[in-house]
N, C-alpha and C positions, 0 to 999 in steps of 0.2 A: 316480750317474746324471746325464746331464747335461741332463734337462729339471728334476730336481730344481734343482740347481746353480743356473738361467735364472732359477728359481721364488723361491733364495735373494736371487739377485744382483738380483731386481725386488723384493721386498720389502724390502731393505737401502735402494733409490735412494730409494724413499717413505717409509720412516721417515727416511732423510738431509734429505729435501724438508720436511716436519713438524718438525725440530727445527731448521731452519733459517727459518721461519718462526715459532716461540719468540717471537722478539726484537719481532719486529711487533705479534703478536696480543696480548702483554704492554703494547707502546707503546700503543695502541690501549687499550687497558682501563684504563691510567691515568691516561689524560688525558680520558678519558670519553666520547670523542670515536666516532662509527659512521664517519667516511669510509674506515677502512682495515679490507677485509674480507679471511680469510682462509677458501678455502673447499677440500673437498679429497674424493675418493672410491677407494674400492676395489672391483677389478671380479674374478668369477671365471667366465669365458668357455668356453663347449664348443669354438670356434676362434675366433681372432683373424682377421677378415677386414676387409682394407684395401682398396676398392674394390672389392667382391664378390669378391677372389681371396686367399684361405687364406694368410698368414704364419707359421702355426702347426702346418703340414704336417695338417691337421684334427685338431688334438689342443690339449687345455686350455691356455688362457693363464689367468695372472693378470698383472693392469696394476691402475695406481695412478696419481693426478695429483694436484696441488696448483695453487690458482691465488690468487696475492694480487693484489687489485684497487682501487681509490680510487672511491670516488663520484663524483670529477667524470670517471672514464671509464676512463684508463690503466690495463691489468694487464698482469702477469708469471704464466707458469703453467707448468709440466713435466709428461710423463705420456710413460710410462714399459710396455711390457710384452714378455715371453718369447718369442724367435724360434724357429722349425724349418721344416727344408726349404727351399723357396723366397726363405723370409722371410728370414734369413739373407745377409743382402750382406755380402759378402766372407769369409763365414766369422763372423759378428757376434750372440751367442745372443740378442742385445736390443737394442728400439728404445728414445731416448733422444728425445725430441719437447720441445724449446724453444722455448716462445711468449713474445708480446711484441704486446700489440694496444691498441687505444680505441675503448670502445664509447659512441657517441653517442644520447643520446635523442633520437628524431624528437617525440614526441608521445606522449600517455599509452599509447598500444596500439602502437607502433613504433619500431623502433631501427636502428643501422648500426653494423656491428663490423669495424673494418680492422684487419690485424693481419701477422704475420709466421711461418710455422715453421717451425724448424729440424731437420732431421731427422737424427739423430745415433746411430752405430751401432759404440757401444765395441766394440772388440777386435777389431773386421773388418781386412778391408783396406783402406787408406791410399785416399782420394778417394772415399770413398762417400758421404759428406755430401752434404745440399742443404738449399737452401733455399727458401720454398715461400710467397710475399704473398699474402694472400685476404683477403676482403670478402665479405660477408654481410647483409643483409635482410630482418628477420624481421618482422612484423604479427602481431596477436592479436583475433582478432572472437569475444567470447562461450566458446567451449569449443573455440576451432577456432585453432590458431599454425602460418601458413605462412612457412619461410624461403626464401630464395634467393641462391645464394652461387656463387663462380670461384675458384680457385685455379690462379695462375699462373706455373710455376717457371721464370724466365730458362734460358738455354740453358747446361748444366754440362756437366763432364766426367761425376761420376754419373749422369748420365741417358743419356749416348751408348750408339750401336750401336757396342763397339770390336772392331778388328779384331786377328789380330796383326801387322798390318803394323807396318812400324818406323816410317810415319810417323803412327798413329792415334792417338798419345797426343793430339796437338793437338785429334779430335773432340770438340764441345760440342751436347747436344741441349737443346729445352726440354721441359714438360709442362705440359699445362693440364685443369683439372679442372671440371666445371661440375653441378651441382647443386640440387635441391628437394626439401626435407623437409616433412612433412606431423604435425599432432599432432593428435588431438581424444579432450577427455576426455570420458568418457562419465558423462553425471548420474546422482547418486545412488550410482556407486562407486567404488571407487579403481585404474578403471580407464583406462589412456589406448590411444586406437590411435594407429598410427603407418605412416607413410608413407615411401619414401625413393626415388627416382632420379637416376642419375649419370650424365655421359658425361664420357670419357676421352679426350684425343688428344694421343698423344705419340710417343716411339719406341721403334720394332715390337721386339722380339726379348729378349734375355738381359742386357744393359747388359753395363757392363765387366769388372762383379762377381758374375755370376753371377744377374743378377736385374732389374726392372725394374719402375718405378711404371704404364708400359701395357703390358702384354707383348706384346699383340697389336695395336699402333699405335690404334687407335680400338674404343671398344666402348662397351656400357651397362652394366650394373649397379644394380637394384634391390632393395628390400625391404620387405614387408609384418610386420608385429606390435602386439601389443600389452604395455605394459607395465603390473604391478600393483603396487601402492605401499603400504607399511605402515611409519608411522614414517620413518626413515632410507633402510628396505630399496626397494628396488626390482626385481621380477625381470621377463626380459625372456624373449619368446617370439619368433622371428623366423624368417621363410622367405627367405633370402639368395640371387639368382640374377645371372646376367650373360648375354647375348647370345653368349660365345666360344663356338665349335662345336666338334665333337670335331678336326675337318680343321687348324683350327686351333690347340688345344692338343697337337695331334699335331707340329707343328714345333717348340716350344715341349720338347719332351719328352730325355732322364728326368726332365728338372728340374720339369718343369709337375703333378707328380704324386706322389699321398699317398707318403711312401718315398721318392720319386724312382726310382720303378720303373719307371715310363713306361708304367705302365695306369691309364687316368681321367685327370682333372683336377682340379687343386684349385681351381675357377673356376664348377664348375656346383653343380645348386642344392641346397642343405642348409637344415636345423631348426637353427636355433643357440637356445640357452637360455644364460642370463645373470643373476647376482646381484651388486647394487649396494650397497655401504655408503656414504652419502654424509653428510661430517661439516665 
Protein backbone atom coordinates (compact mmCIF):
# COMPACT_ATOMS: atom_id res chain seq x y z
CA UNK A 1 0.00 0.00 0.00
CA UNK A 2 1.32 3.15 -0.57
CA UNK A 3 0.68 5.19 2.49
CA UNK A 4 2.50 2.15 4.13
CA UNK A 5 5.41 2.58 1.74
CA UNK A 6 5.40 6.93 2.60
CA UNK A 7 5.42 5.49 6.46
CA UNK A 8 8.60 3.21 5.40
CA UNK A 9 10.41 5.77 3.40
CA UNK A 10 9.97 8.40 6.58
CA UNK A 11 11.07 6.09 9.05
CA UNK A 12 14.18 5.04 7.00
CA UNK A 13 15.19 9.22 6.54
CA UNK A 14 15.24 9.45 10.53
CA UNK A 15 17.01 6.53 11.29
CA UNK A 16 19.59 7.66 8.20
CA UNK A 17 19.48 11.33 10.14
CA UNK A 18 20.38 9.37 13.86
CA UNK A 19 23.19 7.44 12.55
CA UNK A 20 24.59 10.12 10.96
CA UNK A 21 24.71 12.06 13.85
CA UNK A 22 26.72 8.90 15.61
CA UNK A 23 29.99 10.70 14.85
CA UNK A 24 29.11 13.99 16.85
CA UNK A 25 27.33 12.80 19.68
CA UNK A 26 30.38 10.23 20.26
CA UNK A 27 32.88 13.56 19.58
CA UNK A 28 31.09 15.31 22.13
CA UNK A 29 31.19 12.54 24.75
CA UNK A 30 34.88 12.18 24.52
CA UNK A 31 36.14 15.15 24.90
CA UNK A 32 33.72 15.86 27.73
CA UNK A 33 32.83 18.85 26.35
CA UNK A 34 28.47 19.99 26.35
CA UNK A 35 28.74 22.59 23.36
CA UNK A 36 27.68 20.18 20.70
CA UNK A 37 24.10 18.87 21.29
CA UNK A 38 22.20 16.40 19.52
CA UNK A 39 18.57 16.52 19.90
CA UNK A 40 15.81 14.68 17.84
CA UNK A 41 11.95 13.50 18.01
CA UNK A 42 9.28 11.36 16.48
CA UNK A 43 5.74 12.35 15.79
CA UNK A 44 2.59 10.21 15.14
CA UNK A 45 -0.07 12.72 13.72
CA UNK A 46 -4.04 12.13 12.96
CA UNK A 47 -3.12 14.80 9.69
CA UNK A 48 -0.19 16.55 8.96
CA UNK A 49 -1.42 20.27 8.53
CA UNK A 50 0.98 22.84 7.07
CA UNK A 51 -0.59 26.15 7.65
CA UNK A 52 -3.96 25.06 8.70
CA UNK A 53 -4.50 23.09 5.21
CA UNK A 54 -4.21 19.08 5.35
CA UNK A 55 -0.85 17.61 3.39
CA UNK A 56 -1.86 14.31 4.47
CA UNK A 57 -5.18 14.21 2.56
CA UNK A 58 -6.65 14.02 6.42
CA UNK A 59 -5.25 10.81 7.17
CA UNK A 60 -2.10 9.73 9.60
CA UNK A 61 1.21 11.07 9.15
CA UNK A 62 4.26 10.01 10.88
CA UNK A 63 7.38 12.69 10.74
CA UNK A 64 10.75 12.57 12.51
CA UNK A 65 13.59 15.38 12.89
CA UNK A 66 16.89 15.55 13.98
CA UNK A 67 18.72 18.75 14.94
CA UNK A 68 22.49 19.17 15.90
CA UNK A 69 23.22 22.44 17.51
CA UNK A 70 26.51 24.23 19.24
CA UNK A 71 26.09 26.41 22.23
CA UNK A 72 27.48 29.32 20.89
CA UNK A 73 24.15 29.34 18.57
CA UNK A 74 24.66 27.69 15.01
CA UNK A 75 22.52 24.34 14.11
CA UNK A 76 21.89 22.00 11.40
CA UNK A 77 18.51 20.07 11.63
CA UNK A 78 16.06 17.75 9.11
CA UNK A 79 12.48 16.64 9.57
CA UNK A 80 10.98 14.83 7.52
CA UNK A 81 7.08 13.39 6.99
CA UNK A 82 4.37 11.32 4.67
CA UNK A 83 2.41 13.16 1.88
CA UNK A 84 -1.20 12.52 0.37
CA UNK A 85 -3.45 14.23 -1.81
CA UNK A 86 -2.80 17.91 -1.94
CA UNK A 87 0.33 17.44 -0.17
CA UNK A 88 2.03 15.69 -2.79
CA UNK A 89 3.86 18.27 -5.23
CA UNK A 90 4.61 16.94 -8.12
CA UNK A 91 3.52 13.56 -7.41
CA UNK A 92 6.22 13.44 -4.25
CA UNK A 93 4.87 10.83 -1.23
CA UNK A 94 7.31 13.08 1.20
CA UNK A 95 8.50 16.21 2.55
CA UNK A 96 12.14 16.50 3.16
CA UNK A 97 12.73 20.01 5.35
CA UNK A 98 16.50 21.21 5.63
CA UNK A 99 17.40 23.59 8.19
CA UNK A 100 20.24 25.70 8.83
CA UNK A 101 19.92 28.58 11.45
CA UNK A 102 21.55 30.70 14.79
CA UNK A 103 20.00 31.17 17.69
CA UNK A 104 20.99 34.13 19.63
CA UNK A 105 20.52 34.75 23.39
CA UNK A 106 18.89 38.23 23.83
CA UNK A 107 18.91 37.98 27.71
CA UNK A 108 18.04 35.16 30.37
CA UNK A 109 14.10 35.04 29.17
CA UNK A 110 14.76 36.01 25.39
CA UNK A 111 16.30 34.83 22.25
CA UNK A 112 16.42 35.45 18.32
CA UNK A 113 16.53 32.59 15.89
CA UNK A 114 17.39 33.39 12.11
CA UNK A 115 17.64 30.49 10.04
CA UNK A 116 16.89 29.09 6.61
CA UNK A 117 14.57 26.00 5.05
CA UNK A 118 14.60 24.10 2.45
CA UNK A 119 11.99 22.41 1.36
CA UNK A 120 12.54 19.36 -0.43
CA UNK A 121 10.21 16.77 -2.16
CA UNK A 122 12.02 13.38 -3.40
CA UNK A 123 10.60 11.76 -6.12
CA UNK A 124 8.08 14.58 -7.28
CA UNK A 125 8.43 16.62 -10.23
CA UNK A 126 11.67 18.50 -11.14
CA UNK A 127 11.35 22.39 -9.66
CA UNK A 128 9.36 22.03 -6.71
CA UNK A 129 11.85 22.84 -4.23
CA UNK A 130 12.03 26.12 -2.38
CA UNK A 131 13.54 27.85 -0.17
CA UNK A 132 12.04 29.47 2.84
CA UNK A 133 14.60 32.59 5.44
CA UNK A 134 12.69 33.20 8.69
CA UNK A 135 13.36 34.72 11.97
CA UNK A 136 11.83 34.29 15.04
CA UNK A 137 11.41 35.96 18.68
CA UNK A 138 10.56 34.24 21.48
CA UNK A 139 10.19 35.82 25.31
CA UNK A 140 9.50 33.65 28.43
CA UNK A 141 7.58 35.53 31.52
CA UNK A 142 6.85 32.99 34.46
CA UNK A 143 4.85 30.02 32.83
CA UNK A 144 3.88 32.10 29.84
CA UNK A 145 6.54 31.85 26.28
CA UNK A 146 5.35 34.15 23.46
CA UNK A 147 7.03 33.80 20.04
CA UNK A 148 6.89 35.76 16.85
CA UNK A 149 8.23 34.93 13.68
CA UNK A 150 8.05 35.85 9.22
CA UNK A 151 8.91 33.72 6.96
CA UNK A 152 9.76 34.90 3.68
CA UNK A 153 10.24 32.90 0.41
CA UNK A 154 12.09 35.06 -2.49
CA UNK A 155 10.14 34.77 -5.69
CA UNK A 156 10.53 30.80 -7.33
CA UNK A 157 9.39 29.03 -9.99
CA UNK A 158 7.70 26.58 -7.09
CA UNK A 159 5.69 29.05 -5.88
CA UNK A 160 4.28 30.36 -9.34
CA UNK A 161 0.66 30.37 -10.77
CA UNK A 162 1.83 28.46 -14.09
CA UNK A 163 0.18 28.38 -17.01
CA UNK A 164 0.50 26.15 -20.11
CA UNK A 165 1.51 28.90 -22.08
CA UNK A 166 4.82 28.29 -23.74
CA UNK A 167 6.16 31.16 -22.34
CA UNK A 168 5.28 30.56 -18.48
CA UNK A 169 8.07 28.60 -17.50
CA UNK A 170 10.03 31.99 -16.90
CA UNK A 171 6.97 32.87 -13.92
CA UNK A 172 8.59 33.26 -10.49
CA UNK A 173 6.27 33.96 -7.26
CA UNK A 174 7.19 34.69 -3.78
CA UNK A 175 5.46 33.68 -0.29
CA UNK A 176 5.50 35.25 2.96
CA UNK A 177 4.34 33.74 6.23
CA UNK A 178 3.82 35.66 9.49
CA UNK A 179 3.01 34.38 12.73
CA UNK A 180 2.50 34.16 16.77
CA UNK A 181 2.48 31.36 19.05
CA UNK A 182 1.38 31.25 22.42
CA UNK A 183 2.49 28.63 25.44
CA UNK A 184 1.62 28.59 29.03
CA UNK A 185 2.13 25.81 31.45
CA UNK A 186 -0.31 25.21 33.79
CA UNK A 187 0.94 24.86 37.60
CA UNK A 188 1.12 21.96 39.36
CA UNK A 189 0.65 19.70 36.10
CA UNK A 190 2.15 18.48 33.20
CA UNK A 191 0.05 20.37 31.35
CA UNK A 192 0.80 23.07 28.70
CA UNK A 193 -1.84 25.23 26.51
CA UNK A 194 -1.10 26.40 23.55
CA UNK A 195 -1.86 29.08 21.06
CA UNK A 196 -1.15 29.59 17.43
CA UNK A 197 -2.00 32.26 14.55
CA UNK A 198 -0.90 32.66 11.04
CA UNK A 199 -1.33 34.80 8.09
CA UNK A 200 -0.32 33.75 4.60
CA UNK A 201 0.18 35.81 1.38
CA UNK A 202 1.33 34.49 -1.51
CA UNK A 203 0.10 33.04 -4.76
CA UNK A 204 -3.55 32.24 -5.35
CA UNK A 205 -4.21 28.98 -6.99
CA UNK A 206 -2.61 25.29 -7.76
CA UNK A 207 1.24 26.28 -8.40
CA UNK A 208 2.90 24.54 -11.21
CA UNK A 209 2.86 21.17 -9.54
CA UNK A 210 -0.13 20.65 -8.66
CA UNK A 211 -0.18 22.52 -5.22
CA UNK A 212 0.61 25.48 -3.39
CA UNK A 213 2.17 26.96 0.14
CA UNK A 214 -1.27 29.69 -0.23
CA UNK A 215 -3.75 28.26 -2.14
CA UNK A 216 -6.09 30.81 -1.87
CA UNK A 217 -3.56 34.02 -2.09
CA UNK A 218 -4.11 35.42 1.36
CA UNK A 219 -5.67 33.77 4.49
CA UNK A 220 -5.37 33.03 8.36
CA UNK A 221 -5.07 30.09 9.98
CA UNK A 222 -5.17 29.26 13.57
CA UNK A 223 -5.02 26.82 16.59
CA UNK A 224 -6.01 26.30 20.05
CA UNK A 225 -4.63 23.06 22.33
CA UNK A 226 -3.18 21.64 24.92
CA UNK A 227 -0.30 19.57 25.36
CA UNK A 228 0.46 16.64 28.15
CA UNK A 229 3.80 15.70 29.02
CA UNK A 230 5.18 12.50 30.66
CA UNK A 231 8.78 11.73 30.47
CA UNK A 232 9.95 11.92 26.84
CA UNK A 233 6.19 11.50 25.60
CA UNK A 234 4.16 14.35 24.77
CA UNK A 235 0.64 14.09 23.52
CA UNK A 236 -1.05 16.83 21.73
CA UNK A 237 -4.78 17.82 21.45
CA UNK A 238 -5.57 20.52 18.90
CA UNK A 239 -8.57 22.37 17.08
CA UNK A 240 -6.82 23.44 13.63
CA UNK A 241 -8.99 26.19 11.55
CA UNK A 242 -8.40 28.74 8.68
CA UNK A 243 -10.48 31.65 7.36
CA UNK A 244 -10.74 29.75 3.54
CA UNK A 245 -14.59 29.68 2.65
CA UNK A 246 -16.24 26.96 0.95
CA UNK A 247 -16.77 29.63 -2.34
CA UNK A 248 -13.26 29.59 -2.14
CA UNK A 249 -12.01 26.07 -1.80
CA UNK A 250 -14.53 25.47 -4.47
CA UNK A 251 -12.09 26.80 -7.21
CA UNK A 252 -9.38 25.20 -5.68
CA UNK A 253 -11.33 21.85 -6.39
CA UNK A 254 -10.89 18.20 -6.86
CA UNK A 255 -7.66 18.96 -5.64
CA UNK A 256 -8.58 21.08 -2.46
CA UNK A 257 -10.49 17.94 -1.07
CA UNK A 258 -10.29 14.66 1.31
CA UNK A 259 -9.84 12.06 -2.05
CA UNK A 260 -9.54 14.75 -4.18
CA UNK A 261 -13.25 14.23 -4.78
CA UNK A 262 -14.12 17.78 -4.78
CA UNK A 263 -16.58 17.63 -1.84
CA UNK A 264 -15.25 19.59 1.52
CA UNK A 265 -12.08 20.93 1.94
CA UNK A 266 -9.08 19.85 3.41
CA UNK A 267 -8.57 23.51 4.97
CA UNK A 268 -11.39 23.80 7.46
CA UNK A 269 -11.54 22.99 10.88
CA UNK A 270 -10.54 19.57 12.53
CA UNK A 271 -9.40 17.78 16.09
CA UNK A 272 -6.01 16.70 15.28
CA UNK A 273 -4.34 14.39 18.18
CA UNK A 274 -0.68 13.78 18.36
CA UNK A 275 2.20 11.70 20.21
CA UNK A 276 5.67 12.90 20.61
CA UNK A 277 8.90 10.91 21.43
CA UNK A 278 11.49 13.37 21.91
CA UNK A 279 15.21 11.99 22.54
Amino acid sequence: MRIEEDIMKTIAIAAALIAASAPFAAHAGETGTADLTVSGSATLTSDYRFRGVSQSDKNMAVQGGLTVSHASGPYLGAWASNLAGWGTFGGANMELDLLAGYKAKLSDNAALDVGLTWYMYPSGANDTDFAEPYAKLSGTSGPFTVTVGAAYAPKQYALANVSNAPNSRGQKQDNLYIWTDGAAAISGTPLTAKAHVGYSDGNPGLGPNGTSVAPTGRYWDWSLGIDAAWRNLTLNLSYVDTDITTAEAARLQPNFSTGQDGRGSIADGAVLASITAAF
